[in-house]
C-alpha positions in Angstrom: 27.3 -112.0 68.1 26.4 -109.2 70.7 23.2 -108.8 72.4 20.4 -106.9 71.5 21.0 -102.8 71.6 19.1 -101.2 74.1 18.0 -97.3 73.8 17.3 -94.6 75.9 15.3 -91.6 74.9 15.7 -88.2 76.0 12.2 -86.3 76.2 12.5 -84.1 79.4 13.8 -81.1 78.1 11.5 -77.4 78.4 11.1 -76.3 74.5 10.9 -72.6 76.0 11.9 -71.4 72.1 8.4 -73.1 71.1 6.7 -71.2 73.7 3.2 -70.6 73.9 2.9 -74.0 72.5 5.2 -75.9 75.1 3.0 -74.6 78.2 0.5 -76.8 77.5 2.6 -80.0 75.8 6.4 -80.7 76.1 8.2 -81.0 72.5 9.0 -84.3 72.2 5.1 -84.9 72.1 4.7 -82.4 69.3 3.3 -84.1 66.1 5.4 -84.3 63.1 3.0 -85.0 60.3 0.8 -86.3 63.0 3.4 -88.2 64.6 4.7 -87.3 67.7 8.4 -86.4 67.4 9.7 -89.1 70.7 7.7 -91.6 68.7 9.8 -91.3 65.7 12.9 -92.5 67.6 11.0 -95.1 69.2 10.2 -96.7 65.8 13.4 -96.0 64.6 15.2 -97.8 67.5 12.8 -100.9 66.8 13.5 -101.2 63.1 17.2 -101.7 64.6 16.4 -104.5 66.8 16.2 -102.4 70.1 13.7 -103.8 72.6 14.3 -102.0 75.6 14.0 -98.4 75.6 14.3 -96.0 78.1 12.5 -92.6 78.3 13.1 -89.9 80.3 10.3 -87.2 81.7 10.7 -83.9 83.9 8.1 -81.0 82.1 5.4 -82.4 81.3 6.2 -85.3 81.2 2.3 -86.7 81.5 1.8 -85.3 77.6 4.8 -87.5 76.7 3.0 -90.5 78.0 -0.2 -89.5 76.5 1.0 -89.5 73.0 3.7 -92.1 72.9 1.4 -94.7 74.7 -0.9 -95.8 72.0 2.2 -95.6 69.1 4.7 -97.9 71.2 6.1 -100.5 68.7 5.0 -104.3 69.4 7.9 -106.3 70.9 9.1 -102.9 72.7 9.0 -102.4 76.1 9.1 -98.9 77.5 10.5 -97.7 80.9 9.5 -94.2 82.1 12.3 -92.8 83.4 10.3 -89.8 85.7 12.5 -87.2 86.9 11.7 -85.2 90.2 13.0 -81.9 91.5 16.2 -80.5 88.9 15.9 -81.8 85.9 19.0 -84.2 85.4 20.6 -83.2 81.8 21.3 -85.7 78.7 24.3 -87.9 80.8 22.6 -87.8 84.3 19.8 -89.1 83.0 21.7 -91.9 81.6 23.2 -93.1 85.2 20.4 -94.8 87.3 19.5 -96.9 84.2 23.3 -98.1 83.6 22.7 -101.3 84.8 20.1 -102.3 82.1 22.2 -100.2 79.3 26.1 -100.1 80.0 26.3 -104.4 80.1 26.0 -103.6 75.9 26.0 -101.1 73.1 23.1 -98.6 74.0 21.4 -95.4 72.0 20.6 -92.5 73.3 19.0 -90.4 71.2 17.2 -87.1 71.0 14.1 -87.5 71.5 12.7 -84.1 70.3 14.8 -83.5 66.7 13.9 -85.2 63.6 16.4 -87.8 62.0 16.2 -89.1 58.4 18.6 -91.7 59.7 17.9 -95.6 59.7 20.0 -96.3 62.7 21.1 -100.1 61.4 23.4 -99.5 59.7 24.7 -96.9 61.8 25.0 -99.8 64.3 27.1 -101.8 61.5 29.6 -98.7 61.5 29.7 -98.7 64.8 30.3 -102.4 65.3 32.8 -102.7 62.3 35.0 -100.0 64.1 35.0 -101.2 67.9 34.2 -97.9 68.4 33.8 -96.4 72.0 30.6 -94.1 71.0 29.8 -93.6 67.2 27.4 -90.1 67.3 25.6 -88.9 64.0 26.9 -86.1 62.2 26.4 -83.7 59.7 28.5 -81.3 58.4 29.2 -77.7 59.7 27.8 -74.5 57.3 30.6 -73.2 55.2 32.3 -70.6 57.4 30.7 -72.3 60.4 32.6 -73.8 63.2 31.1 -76.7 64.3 31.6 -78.4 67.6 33.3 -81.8 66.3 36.1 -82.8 64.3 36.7 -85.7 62.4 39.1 -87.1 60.1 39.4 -88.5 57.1 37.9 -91.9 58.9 35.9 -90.4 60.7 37.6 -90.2 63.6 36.2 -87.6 66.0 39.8 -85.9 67.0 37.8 -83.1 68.4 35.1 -82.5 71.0 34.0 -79.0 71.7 37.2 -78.3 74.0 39.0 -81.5 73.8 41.2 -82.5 71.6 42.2 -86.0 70.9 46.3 -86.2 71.5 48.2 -85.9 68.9 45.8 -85.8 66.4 45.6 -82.7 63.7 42.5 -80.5 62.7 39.8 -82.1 61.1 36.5 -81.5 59.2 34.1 -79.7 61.0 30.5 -81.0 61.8 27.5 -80.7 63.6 25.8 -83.7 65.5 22.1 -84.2 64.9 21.2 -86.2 67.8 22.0 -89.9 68.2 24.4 -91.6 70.0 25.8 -95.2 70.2 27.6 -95.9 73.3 29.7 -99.3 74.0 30.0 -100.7 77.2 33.9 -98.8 77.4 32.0 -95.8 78.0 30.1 -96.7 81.1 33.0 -95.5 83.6 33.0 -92.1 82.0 29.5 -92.2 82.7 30.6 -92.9 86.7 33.2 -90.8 86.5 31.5 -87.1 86.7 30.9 -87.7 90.2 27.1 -85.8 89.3 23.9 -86.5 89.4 23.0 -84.0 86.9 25.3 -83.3 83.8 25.5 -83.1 79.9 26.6 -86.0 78.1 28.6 -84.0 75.6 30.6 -81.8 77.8 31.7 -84.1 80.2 31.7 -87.6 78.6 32.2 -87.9 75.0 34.6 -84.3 75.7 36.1 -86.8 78.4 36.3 -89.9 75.9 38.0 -87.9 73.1 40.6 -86.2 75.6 41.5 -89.7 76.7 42.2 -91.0 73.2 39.3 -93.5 72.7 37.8 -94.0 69.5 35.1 -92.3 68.9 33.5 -92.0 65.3 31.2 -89.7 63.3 28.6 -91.0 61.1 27.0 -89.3 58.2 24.8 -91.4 56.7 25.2 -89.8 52.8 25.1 -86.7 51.2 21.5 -84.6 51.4 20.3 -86.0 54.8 18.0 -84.0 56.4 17.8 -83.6 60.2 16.2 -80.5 62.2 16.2 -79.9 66.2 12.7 -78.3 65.4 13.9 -75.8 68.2 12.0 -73.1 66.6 8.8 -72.3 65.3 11.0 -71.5 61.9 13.0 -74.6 61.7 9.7 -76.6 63.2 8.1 -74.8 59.9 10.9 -75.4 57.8 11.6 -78.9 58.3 7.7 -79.9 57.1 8.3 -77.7 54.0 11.8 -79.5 53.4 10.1 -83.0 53.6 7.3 -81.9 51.6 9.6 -80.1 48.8 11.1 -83.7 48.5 8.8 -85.9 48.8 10.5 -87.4 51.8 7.4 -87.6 54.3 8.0 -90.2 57.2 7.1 -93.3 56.7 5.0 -93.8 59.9 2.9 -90.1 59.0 -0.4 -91.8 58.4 -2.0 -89.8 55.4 -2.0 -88.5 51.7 0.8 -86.6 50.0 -0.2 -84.4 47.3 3.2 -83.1 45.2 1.0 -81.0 42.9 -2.8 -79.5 42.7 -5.9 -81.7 43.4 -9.3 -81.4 45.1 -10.9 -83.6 47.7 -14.2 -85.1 47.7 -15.7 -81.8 49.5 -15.0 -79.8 46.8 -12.1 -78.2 48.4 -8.8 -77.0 46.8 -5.2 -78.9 47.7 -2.0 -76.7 46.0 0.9 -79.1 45.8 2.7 -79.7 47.9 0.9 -80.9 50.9 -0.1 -83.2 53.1 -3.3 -84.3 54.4 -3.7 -86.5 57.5 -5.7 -89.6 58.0 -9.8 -87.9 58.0 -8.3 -84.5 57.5 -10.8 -82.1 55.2 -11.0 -79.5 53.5 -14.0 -78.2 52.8 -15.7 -76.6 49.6 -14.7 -72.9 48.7 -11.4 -73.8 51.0 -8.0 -74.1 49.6 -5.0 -76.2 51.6 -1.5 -75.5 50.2 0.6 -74.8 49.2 3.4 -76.1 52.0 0.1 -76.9 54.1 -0.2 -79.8 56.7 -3.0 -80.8 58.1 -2.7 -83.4 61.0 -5.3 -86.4 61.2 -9.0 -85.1 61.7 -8.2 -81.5 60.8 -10.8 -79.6 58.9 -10.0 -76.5 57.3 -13.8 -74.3 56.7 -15.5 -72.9 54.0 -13.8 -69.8 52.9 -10.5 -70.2 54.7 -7.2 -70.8 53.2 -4.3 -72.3 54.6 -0.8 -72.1 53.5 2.8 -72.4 55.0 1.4 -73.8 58.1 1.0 -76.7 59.9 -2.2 -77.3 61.4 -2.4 -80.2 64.4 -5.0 -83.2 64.6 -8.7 -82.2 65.1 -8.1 -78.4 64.8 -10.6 -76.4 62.5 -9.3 -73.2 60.5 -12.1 -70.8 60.3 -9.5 -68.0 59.1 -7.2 -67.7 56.9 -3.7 -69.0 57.7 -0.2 -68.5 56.3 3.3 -69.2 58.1 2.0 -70.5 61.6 1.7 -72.9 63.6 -1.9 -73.9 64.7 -2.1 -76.1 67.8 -6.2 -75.5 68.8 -4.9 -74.5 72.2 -2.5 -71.6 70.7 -0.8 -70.4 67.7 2.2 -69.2 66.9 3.0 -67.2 63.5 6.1 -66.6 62.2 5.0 -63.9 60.3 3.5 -60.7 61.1 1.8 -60.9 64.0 3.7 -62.9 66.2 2.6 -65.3 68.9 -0.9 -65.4 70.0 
């Protein structure tokens, strides 16, 4: 019997591809169908027993706090990891918090790309293997290289340079943002000799050069993951979840999968999604691929469509294929940023 996982999530990173939006909030405190994206990862770490998490904060770091406060799972407690001066990178953040992590298996996970993973039984593979780190994959694009190979286990006998020896080509994948680590990996952790590195280049790279075990998971065929690194893939990965139905199960609000009308009169084209006191008014239409965060009102006369709108913002104009944040908008169409 092993003791409780502990996690670490990463939320420091810049978002500069999401820019104007990520001047005035960092990414990982973006909502995701009114759900900030770091908080997703914190409830997924606690529906797999984690009660100690870690999270890291460089830009703006006081907006990651703001929103992940109020949503932090009972029985979880949080440590802020704040980072000062150069921002530290995915593995040297990792190293002053070894001593609470590295005595067991530890996460770290992305804390700014969305998962449809349940990470418990990702721990089981993990476990069942004795694997050194266990890191969730998908696979590459046909006719894309991806980073990682695995083989017909799913042994990762490739990491972006490193090869593991003696081992032949493998399948190509991707990795979508979530890492076990066992307590073998620590010393690769001590052994950059940084204070500021990435995890992927110079520890699992490291682990997989040295012939450790180290295993891919792909949870089954169809899952969905997104970085959300763009305001195309950020767009995209709302119209995925609403095309199937698949909207997370901590997005307090209403899914519509065809056409309806609210209590104001207003029009909802299927599908969409309405947050918790969202409204749409009389002689306005929502949808379709329309999400409107908790307490957002769309007015009389305006239609919205493509878009996602965030809590408490009202849409006096018409909207299609943008992102509208009350502080700034980006649209992916004609028109650009604003």
């Amino acid at each position: 019997m092993i003791a409780l996982p502990k996690g670490f999530v990463l939320a420091a990173g810049f978002g500069t591809r999401l820019r104007p939006l990520t001047l005035h909030r960092a990414k990982p405190a973006f909502p995701f169908f009114s759900v900030p994206i770091a908080s997703l990862a914190l409830d997924s770490l606690a529906g797999a027993g984690v009660r100690d998490v870690v999270v890291n904060l460089h830009y703006l770091g006081e907006t990651v706090v703001e929103a992940l406060s109020p949503r932090i799972p009972a029985g979880v407690e949080v440590f802020w990891s704040e980072e000062r001066g150069d921002i530290l990178g995915t593995g040297g953040a990792v190293l002053p918090w070894l001593d609470l992590l590295g005595f067991d298996h530890f996460f770290l996970v992305n804390g700014d790309t969305y998962r449809g993973l349940d990470p418990s039984p990702m721990l089981a593979f993990h476990l069942e293997r004795k694997s050194s780190a266990t890191l969730s994959l998908s696979p590459a694009p046909a006719g894309c290289e991806g980073p990682i190979e695995i083989d017909d286990e799913g042994r990762v006998v490739r990491f972006l340079s490193a090869r593991r020896p003696g081992s032949p080509c493998g399948k190509q994948m991707l990795f979508t943002g979530m890492h076990i680590f066992s307590p073998e990996a620590v010393p690769f952790f001590r052994a950059v000799g940084e204070n500021s590195f990435c995890v992927n280049r110079e520890v699992n790279a490291a682990m997989v050069g040295a012939g450790l075990d180290l295993f891919g998971y792909c949870p089954h065929e169809g899952y969905f993951w997104s970085d959300l690194g763009t305001p195309e893939s950020y767009l995209s990965a709302h119209f995925t979840l609403l095309e199937r139905g698949g909207i997370p199960k901590e997005a307090p609000g209403t899914f519509f999968a065809s056409d309806s009308e609210t209590k104001e009169g207003g029009k909802i084209a299927g599908p969409s999604w309405l947050g918790e006191g969202a409204v749409v008014e009389g002689g306005a239409q929502a949808g379709p691929f329309a999400v409107l965060g908790r307490d957002a009102r769309v007015r009389r006369g305006a239609r919205v469509s493509g878009s996602v709108v965030w809590d408490g913002v009202q849409v006096k104009e018409d909207l299609d294929l943008a992102i509208e944040a009350g502080f700034g908008r980006i649209i992916t169409g004609p028109g650009g940023a604003r």
